[in-house]
N, C-alpha and C positions, 0 to 999 in steps of 0.2 A: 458466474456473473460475466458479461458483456461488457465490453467497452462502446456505448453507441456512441456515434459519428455526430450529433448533435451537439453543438456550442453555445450555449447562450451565455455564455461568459463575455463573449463581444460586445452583448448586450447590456452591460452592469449598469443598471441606475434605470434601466427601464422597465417599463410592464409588458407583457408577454403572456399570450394565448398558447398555451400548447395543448394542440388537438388530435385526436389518435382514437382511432379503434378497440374498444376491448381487448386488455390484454395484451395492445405493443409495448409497455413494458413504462408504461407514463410513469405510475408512480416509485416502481422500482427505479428509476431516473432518477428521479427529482429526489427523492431518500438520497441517492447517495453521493447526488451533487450539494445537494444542498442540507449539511447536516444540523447546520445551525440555526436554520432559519424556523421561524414558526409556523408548521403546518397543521392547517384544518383539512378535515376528512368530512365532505359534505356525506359520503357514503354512510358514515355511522350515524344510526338514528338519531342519535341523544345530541351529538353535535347539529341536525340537519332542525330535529326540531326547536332547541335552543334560538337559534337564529331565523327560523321561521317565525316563531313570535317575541323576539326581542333582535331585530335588525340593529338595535342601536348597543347590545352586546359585541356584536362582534367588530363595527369600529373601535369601542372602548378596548378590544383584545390586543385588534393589530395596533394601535398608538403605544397602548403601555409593553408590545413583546416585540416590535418588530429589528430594533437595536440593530438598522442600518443594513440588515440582510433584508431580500426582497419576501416576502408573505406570501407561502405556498399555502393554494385554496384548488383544492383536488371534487372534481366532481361538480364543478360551477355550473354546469347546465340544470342541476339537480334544484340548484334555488338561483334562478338570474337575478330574483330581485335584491340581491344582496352588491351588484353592479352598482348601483346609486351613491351606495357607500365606497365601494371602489374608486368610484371616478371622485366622488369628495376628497379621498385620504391621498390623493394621487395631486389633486388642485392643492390640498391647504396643507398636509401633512409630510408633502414626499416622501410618503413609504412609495415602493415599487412593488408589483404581483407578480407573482406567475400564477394563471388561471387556467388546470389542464381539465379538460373533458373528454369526451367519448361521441360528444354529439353536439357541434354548434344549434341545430335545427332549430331545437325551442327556442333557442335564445334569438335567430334570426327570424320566425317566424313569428314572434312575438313582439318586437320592433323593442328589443329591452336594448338598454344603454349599453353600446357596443364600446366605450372612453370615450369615444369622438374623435376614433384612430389613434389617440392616447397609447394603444397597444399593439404591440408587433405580434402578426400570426405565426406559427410555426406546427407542423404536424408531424408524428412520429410513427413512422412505419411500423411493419416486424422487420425481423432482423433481416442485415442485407452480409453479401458474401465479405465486406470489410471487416464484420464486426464478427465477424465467427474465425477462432482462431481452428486448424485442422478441416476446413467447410469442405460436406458432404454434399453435392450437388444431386444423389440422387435420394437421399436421406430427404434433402431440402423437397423435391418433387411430390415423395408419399408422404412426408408429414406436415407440409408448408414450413414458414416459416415464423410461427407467432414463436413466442420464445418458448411457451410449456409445450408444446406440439413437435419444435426441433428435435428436441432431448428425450422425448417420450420415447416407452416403447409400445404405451398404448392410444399414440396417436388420433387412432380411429375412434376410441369410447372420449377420448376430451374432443375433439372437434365435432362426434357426435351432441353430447351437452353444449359447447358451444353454441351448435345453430341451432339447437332445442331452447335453451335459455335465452340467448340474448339474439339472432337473428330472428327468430320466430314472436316467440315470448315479448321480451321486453319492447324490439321497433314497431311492434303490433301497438303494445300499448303506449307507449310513449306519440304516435303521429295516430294513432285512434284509427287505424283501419278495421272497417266494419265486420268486414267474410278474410276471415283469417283462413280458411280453408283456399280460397283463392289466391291470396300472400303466397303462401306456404307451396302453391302449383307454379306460381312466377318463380323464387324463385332459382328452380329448379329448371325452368325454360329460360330464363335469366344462365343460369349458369352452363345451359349445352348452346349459347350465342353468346359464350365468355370469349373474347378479340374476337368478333365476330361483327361484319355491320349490324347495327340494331335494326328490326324493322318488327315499330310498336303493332302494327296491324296483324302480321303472321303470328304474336305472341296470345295477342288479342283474342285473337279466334283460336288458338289452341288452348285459353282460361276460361272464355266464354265469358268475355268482356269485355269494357270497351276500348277501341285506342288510346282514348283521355287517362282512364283508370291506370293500363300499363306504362303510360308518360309520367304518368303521378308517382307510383310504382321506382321506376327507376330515380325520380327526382330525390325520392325517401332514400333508396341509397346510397346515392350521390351526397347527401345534404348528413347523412349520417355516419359516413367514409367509408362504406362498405364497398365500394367501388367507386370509378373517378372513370368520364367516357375520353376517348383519344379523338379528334377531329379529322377530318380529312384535310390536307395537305392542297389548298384552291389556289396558289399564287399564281394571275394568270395562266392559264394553262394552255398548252396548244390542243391535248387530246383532253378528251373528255372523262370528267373523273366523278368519280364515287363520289356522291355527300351525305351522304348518311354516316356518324361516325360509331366508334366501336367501342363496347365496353369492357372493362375489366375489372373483376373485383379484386378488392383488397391485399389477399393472400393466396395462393395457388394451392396452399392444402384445403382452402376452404371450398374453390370450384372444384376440384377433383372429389371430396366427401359429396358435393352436391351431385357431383356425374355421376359417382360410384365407381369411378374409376382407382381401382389398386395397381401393387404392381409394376411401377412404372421404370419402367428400364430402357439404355439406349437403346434405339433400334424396336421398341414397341410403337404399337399404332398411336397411342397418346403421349409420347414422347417428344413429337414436333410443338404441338399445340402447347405442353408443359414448359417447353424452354423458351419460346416466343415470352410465353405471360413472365416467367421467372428473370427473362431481360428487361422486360418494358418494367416491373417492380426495382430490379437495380436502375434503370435509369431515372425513375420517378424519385428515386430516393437518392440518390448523386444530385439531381438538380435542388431537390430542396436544399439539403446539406452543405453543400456549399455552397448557397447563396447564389445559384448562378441561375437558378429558374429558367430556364431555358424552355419554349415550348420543345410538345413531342407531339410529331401527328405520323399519320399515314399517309403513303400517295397510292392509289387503284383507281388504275384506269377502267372504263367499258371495254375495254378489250382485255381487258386480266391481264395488265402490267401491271405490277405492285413490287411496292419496299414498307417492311414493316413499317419500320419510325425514321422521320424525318426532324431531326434536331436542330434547333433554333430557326435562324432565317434560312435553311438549308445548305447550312456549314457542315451537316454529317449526315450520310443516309448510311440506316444499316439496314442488313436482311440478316434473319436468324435461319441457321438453319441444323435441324437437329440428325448433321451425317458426320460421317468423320471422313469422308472424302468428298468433298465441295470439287463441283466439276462446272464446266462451260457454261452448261442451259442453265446454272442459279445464278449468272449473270447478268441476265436480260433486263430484269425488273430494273437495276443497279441502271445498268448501260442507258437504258431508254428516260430513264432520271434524269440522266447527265446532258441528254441532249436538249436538254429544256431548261436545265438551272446549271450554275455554277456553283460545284461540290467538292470542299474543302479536303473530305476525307469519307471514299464509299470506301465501305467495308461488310463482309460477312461474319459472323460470329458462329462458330460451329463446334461441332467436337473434333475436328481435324490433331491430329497429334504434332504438328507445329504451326509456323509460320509461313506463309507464301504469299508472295506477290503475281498478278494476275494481271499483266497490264497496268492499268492504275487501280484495280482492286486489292483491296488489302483483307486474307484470308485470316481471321485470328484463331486461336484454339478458344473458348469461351474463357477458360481463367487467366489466357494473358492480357484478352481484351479487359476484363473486369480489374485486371491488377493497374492497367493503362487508363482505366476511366476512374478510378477511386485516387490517381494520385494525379489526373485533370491532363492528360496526354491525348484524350480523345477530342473534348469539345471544352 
C-alpha cells in the first residue's frame, strides 16, 4: 500500500472531482481515506442500474447515510445524470461529494451539470518517486508506473490487457470511433512521437487519414487522460522557436509496451527518451499536488536550441539528460535560454553520481533533484 501525495482533507466541507486514469489507484485512495463515508460503486451493475431508473433513490440514500462525511460516488462519468442531484444535495442539503472518474469526456461533451464550479478538480496520477518507499528507477522505466505494473513481475501481460481492454476496447466505445483498426494504428504512431513535436499531417498520412480525424484523435486522449500535450515556451522571443507543442502520455510503461521497447537500461538507446518522459511525469504530479500548478513547456528554437521544460513564468529551466557524466556541449540549450529570460534556477537532471555546479548551472544526480522538488526546493 502507497502513501499518495494527494490531500483533500484541505478541502473538508467541500465537493471535489477526482479524475485519473484506469487504475492510478482512485479508488484504492479514497477506501482508505475515507472509511466512513458512504460510497457508491457506479461500476457495479445493480448499483448503476438502480439509479439509472430511479435518480430519486439515490438522493434518498445520500440524505439518510451521508452523517457529515463527504459521499464518495466512483465512476460518475458512467451516469452523469445523477449531477442534478448532486448539485441539489450540495444547494439545500450540504452533503459534500467526491466524484472520482476515469474520463471527464462525457460529462463535458455532454454539457451535464458540471455544480456550476460548486467543485474542485483534482487528478491522480500513477505513482510518483515520493510515494514509493525503496523506488526502483529502472524497475519504474520497464514496468511504468501504474501501481499493479510497479510491482509486477509480469508487467508486460497487465499492460498488455491494459491497452487491449480499456485503451483500445473501452475509449473506442465510450467516444464511438468508427475504424477501430485505425485507432489502434495511431496510437501506436502516437506513442513513437511520445515528447515529440506533434505534427497531425506526418501521422495523417502514415494512417491513411485525415489531419482533422488525428486532431480529433489526440483530443480523445487528452479529454480521457491518457496523455496531456506540453506547449512551446513563446514569451516574446528573440530567436525563432518551435510552435507546435508535444505530447506525452500518461505512464511511460504504457509508451514503451506501445514502442515495444524492453530492456531498458542506463546507457541504452531508449533510455534518454525514458528519463525525459519519467521527469516531465514527476513534474506534472509535484505541480498538481501541491497546489502550485505551475505551467510546464518547452523552449526549441529553428536552430535546435532546446530545454526540455520550462517552469512557471521561466523561474526554472531544466534539461534532462540521461549520462552520468554531463559535460560542456549540454549546456548550450540552458546558456542560450538565459540570454533571453531571467532564470531563477537552470539545472540539469542526470544520472551523474553527485552534485556539481557549472557556472550557474546546477548538475543534479536525478534522485537528489527529485528529493529537492518533492520537498518544494526547486520551484
Amino acid at each position: 500500500m502507497y502513501t499518495r501525495k494527494v490531500n483533500l482533507s484541505q478541502y473538508d466541507g467541500l465537493s471535489i472531482f477526482l479524475w485519473g486514469a484506469r487504475q492510478t489507484g482512485k479508488s484504492t485512495f479514497l477506501k482508505k481515506v475515507y472509511t466512513d463515508s458512504l460510497y457508491i460503486d457506479l461500476l457495479l451493475s445493480q448499483e448503476f442500474k438502480r439509479y439509472l431508473d430511479s435518480p430519486e433513490q439515490f438522493r434518498q440514500r445520500c440524505v439518510a447515510n451521508h452523517q457529515n462525511k463527504p459521499v464518495i460516488v466512483d465512476e460518475i462519468q458512467k451516469l452523469p445524470e445523477l449531477l442534478n442531484e448532486i448539485h441539489w444535495m450540495i444547494e439545500n442539503e450540504n452533503i459534500s461529494f467526491i466524484l472520482s472518474g476515469s474520463s471527464p469526456r462525457k460529462i463535458l461533451r455532454k454539457n451535464e451539470n458540471l455544480l456550476g464550479g460548486r467543485a474542485i478538480r483534482f487528478e491522480l496520477y500513477p505513482l510518483s518517486f515520493s510515494e514509493i518507499p525503496n523506488f526502483d528507477i529502472l524497475r519504474a522505466f520497464n514496468n511504468g508506473l501504474l501501481p499493479r505494473m510497479y510491482d509486477s513481475k509480469n508487467a508486460n501481460v497487465l499492460l498488455e490487457a491494459y491497452i487491449g481492454s480499456y485503451l483500445e476496447d473501452e475509449i473506442i466505445a465510450e467516444t464511438k470511433i468508427r475504424n477501430a483498426e485505425v485507432f489502434s494504428r495511431f496510437l501506436s504512431k502516437a506513442a513513437f512521437a511520445n515528447g515529440e513535436f506533434v505534427n497531425y499531417t506526418n501521422i495523417a498520412q502514415d494512417c491513411g487519414v485525415a489531419s482533422s480525424t488525428i486532431k480529433e484523435y489526440y483530443q480523445i486522449l487528452e479529454e480521457t487522460l491518457i496523455g496531456s500535450f506540453v506547449p512551446s515556451f513563446q514569451k516574446k522571443p528573440k530567436r525563432r522557436v518551435v510552435l507546435s507543442p508535444k505530447f506525452y502520455f500518461f505512464d511511460i510503461g504504457i509508451a514503451n509496451y506501445l514502442l515495444k521497447r524492453k530492456n531498458i537500461e542506463w546507457g541504452s538507446l531508449n533510455a534518454g527518451h525514458t528519463f525525459e518522459h519519467f521527469i516531465y511525469m514527476e513534474l506534472k504530479a509535484y505541480a498538481q499536488y501541491s497546489g502550485k500548478k505551475f505551467p510546464i513547456q518547452y523552449w526549441h528554437t529553428t536552430s535546435q536550441l532546446e530545454v526540455d521544460f520550462i517552469l512557471g513564468d521561466h523561474e526554472c529551466a531544466i534539461e534532462v539528460k540521461a549520462t552520468d557524466n554531463v559535460q560542456n556541449k549540454h549546456f548550450k540549450g540552458l546558456k542560450s535560454f538565459s540570454e533571453e529570460y531571467i532564470v531563477k534556477n537552470k539545472i540539469i537532471v542526470s544520472n551523474d553520481p553527485f552534485i556539481r555546479k557549472a557556472e550557474d548551472i546546477i548538475i543534479y544526480p536525478w534522485k537528489v533533484f527529485l528529493d529537492k522538488l518533492w520537498v518544494g526546493e526547486i520551484i
